[in-house]
C-alpha positions in Angstrom: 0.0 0.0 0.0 2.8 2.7 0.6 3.6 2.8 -3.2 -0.1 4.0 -4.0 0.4 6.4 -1.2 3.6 7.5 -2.3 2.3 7.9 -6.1 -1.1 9.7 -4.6 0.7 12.1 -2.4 3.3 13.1 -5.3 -0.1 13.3 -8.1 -1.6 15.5 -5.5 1.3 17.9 -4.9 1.8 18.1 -8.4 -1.7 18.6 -8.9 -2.5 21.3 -6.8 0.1 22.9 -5.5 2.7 23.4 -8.5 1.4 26.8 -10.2 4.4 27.0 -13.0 3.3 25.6 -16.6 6.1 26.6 -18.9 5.3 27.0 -22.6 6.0 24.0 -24.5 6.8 21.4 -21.6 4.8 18.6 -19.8 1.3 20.2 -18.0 2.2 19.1 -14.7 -1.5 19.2 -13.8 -2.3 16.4 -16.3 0.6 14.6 -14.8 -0.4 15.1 -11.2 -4.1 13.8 -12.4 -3.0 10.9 -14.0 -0.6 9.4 -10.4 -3.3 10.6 -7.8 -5.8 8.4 -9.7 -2.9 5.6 -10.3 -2.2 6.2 -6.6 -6.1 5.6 -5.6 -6.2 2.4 -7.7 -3.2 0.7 -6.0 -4.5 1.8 -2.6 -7.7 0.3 -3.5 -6.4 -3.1 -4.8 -4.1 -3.2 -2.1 -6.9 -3.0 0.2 -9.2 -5.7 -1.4 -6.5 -8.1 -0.8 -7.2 -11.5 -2.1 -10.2 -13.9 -0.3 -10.6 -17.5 -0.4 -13.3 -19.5 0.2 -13.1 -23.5 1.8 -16.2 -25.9 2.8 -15.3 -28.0 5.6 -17.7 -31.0 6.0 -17.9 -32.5 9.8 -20.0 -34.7 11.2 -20.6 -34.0 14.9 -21.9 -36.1 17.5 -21.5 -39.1 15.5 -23.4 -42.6 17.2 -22.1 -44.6 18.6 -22.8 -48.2 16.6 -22.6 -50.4 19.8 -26.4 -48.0 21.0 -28.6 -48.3 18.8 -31.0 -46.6 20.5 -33.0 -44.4 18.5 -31.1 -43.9 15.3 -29.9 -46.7 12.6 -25.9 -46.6 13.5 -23.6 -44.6 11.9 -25.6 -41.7 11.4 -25.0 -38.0 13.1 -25.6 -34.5 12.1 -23.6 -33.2 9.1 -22.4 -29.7 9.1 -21.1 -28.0 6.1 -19.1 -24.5 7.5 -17.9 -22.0 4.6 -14.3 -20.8 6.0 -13.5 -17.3 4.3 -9.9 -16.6 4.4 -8.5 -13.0 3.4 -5.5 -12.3 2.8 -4.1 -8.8 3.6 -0.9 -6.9 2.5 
């Protein structure tokens, strides 16, 4: 992230605060414009990071197959949990 806010601080400066525009050179407003938004953008990709999704499938409170005193053995109670990871820089 401190390369988007290096590039965003230096397109702002140049931006707004240089007032010179010599005749027949680069308009440094243009230039100032174009790494404030460049800036911007990496901030905000830096910031989305990357996410990744898993499904872990458990069974809890499995039965035991020696009582069988209510459900046919083997059975218990799936659960499916959706693990977001997100990665940050």
């Amino acid at each position: 992230m401190a390369p988007g806010v290096t590039l965003a601080v230096i397109g702002a400066i140049l931006a707004f605060a240089v007032r010179t525009s010599p005749t027949g050179t680069v308009n440094w407003r243009v230039v100032g414009l174009i790494l404030l938004v460049a800036g911007v953008g990496l901030i905000w990709h830096a910031r989305r990071g990357s996410t990744h999704q898993r499904v872990v499938t458990t069974v809890e409170d499995p039965v035991d197959p020696h009582d069988l005193g209510g459900r046919p053995a083997g059975q218990g109670r799936t659960v499916r949990k959706v693990i977001e990871d997100r990665d940050h820089e």
